[in-house]
C-alpha positions in Angstrom: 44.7 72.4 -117.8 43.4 73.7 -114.5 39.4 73.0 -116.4 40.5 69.0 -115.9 42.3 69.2 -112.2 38.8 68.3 -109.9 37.0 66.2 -113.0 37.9 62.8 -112.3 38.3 63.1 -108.0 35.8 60.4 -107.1 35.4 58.7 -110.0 37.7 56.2 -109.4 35.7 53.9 -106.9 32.7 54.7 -109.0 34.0 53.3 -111.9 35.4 50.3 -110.6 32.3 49.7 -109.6 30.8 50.0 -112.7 33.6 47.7 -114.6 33.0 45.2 -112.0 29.2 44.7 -112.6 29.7 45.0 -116.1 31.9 41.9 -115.9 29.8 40.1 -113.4 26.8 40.5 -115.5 27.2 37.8 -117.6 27.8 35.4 -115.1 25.2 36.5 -112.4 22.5 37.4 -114.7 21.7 33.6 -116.0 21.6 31.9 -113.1 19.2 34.5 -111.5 17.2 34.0 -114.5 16.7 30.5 -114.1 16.0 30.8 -110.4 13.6 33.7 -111.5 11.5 31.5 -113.1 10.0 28.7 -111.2 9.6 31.9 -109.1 7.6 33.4 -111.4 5.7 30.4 -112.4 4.8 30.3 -108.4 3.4 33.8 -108.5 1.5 33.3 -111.4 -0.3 30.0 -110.2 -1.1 31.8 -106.3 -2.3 34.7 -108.4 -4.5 32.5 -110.8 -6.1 31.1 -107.8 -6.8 34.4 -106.0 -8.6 35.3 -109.1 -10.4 32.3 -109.5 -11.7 32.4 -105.6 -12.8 36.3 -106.1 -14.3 35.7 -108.8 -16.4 32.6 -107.5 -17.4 35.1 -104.4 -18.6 37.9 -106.5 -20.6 35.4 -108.6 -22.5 33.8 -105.5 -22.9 38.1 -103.8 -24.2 38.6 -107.4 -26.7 35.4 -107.2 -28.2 36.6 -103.4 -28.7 40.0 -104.1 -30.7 39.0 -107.4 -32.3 36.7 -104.9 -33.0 39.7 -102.5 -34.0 41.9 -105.5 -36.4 39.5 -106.7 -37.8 38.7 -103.0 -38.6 42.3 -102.4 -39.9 42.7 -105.7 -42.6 39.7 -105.1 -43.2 41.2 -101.6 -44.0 44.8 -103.2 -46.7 43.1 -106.2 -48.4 41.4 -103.4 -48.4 44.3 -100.9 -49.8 46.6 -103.6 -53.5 46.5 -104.1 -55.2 45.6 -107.2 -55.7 49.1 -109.4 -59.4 49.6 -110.0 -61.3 48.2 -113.1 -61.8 51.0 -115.6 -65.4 52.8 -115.5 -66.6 52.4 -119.2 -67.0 56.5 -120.5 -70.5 57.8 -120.7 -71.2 59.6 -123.8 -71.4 63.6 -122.8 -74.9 64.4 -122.3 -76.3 68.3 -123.0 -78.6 69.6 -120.4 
């Protein structure tokens, strides 16, 4: 029997422990679970608005840099100078 002598040193606080949570469980856990949830409910709504205002900014970045875009496009047409009118082809002539 000397295998068992040193196995259960320490284990009694430990499972005190353990039977006292087990019976507190039942009793703790609801009433953190209703206080959990208007908790939850609060996160939820902040993070609905976060997403809401991000996305609002990114649409109006989006809007004036296709403004930009379309600005400096304009700018380029006009800067650029008309391309010559084609030369009609003259037929190839033998010397």
């Amino acid at each position: 029997m000397a295998l068992f002598n040193g196995v259960l040193n320490g284990w009694g606080p430990t499972l005190l422990i353990g039977v006292g949570v087990a019976v507190a469980a039942p009793i703790l856990l609801p009433a953190v679970a209703a206080g959990g949830r208007p908790l939850a409910r609060t996160l939820i709504r902040g993070g609905l608005a976060v997403a809401e205002t991000v996305q609002g900014v990114v649409a109006e970045v989006g809007e004036q840099l296709s403004d930009l875009v379309a600005e400096v496009q304009a700018e380029r047409a006009a800067a650029t100078p008309a391309p010559p009118a084609a030369q009609p082809s003259q037929p190839y002539s033998q010397p």
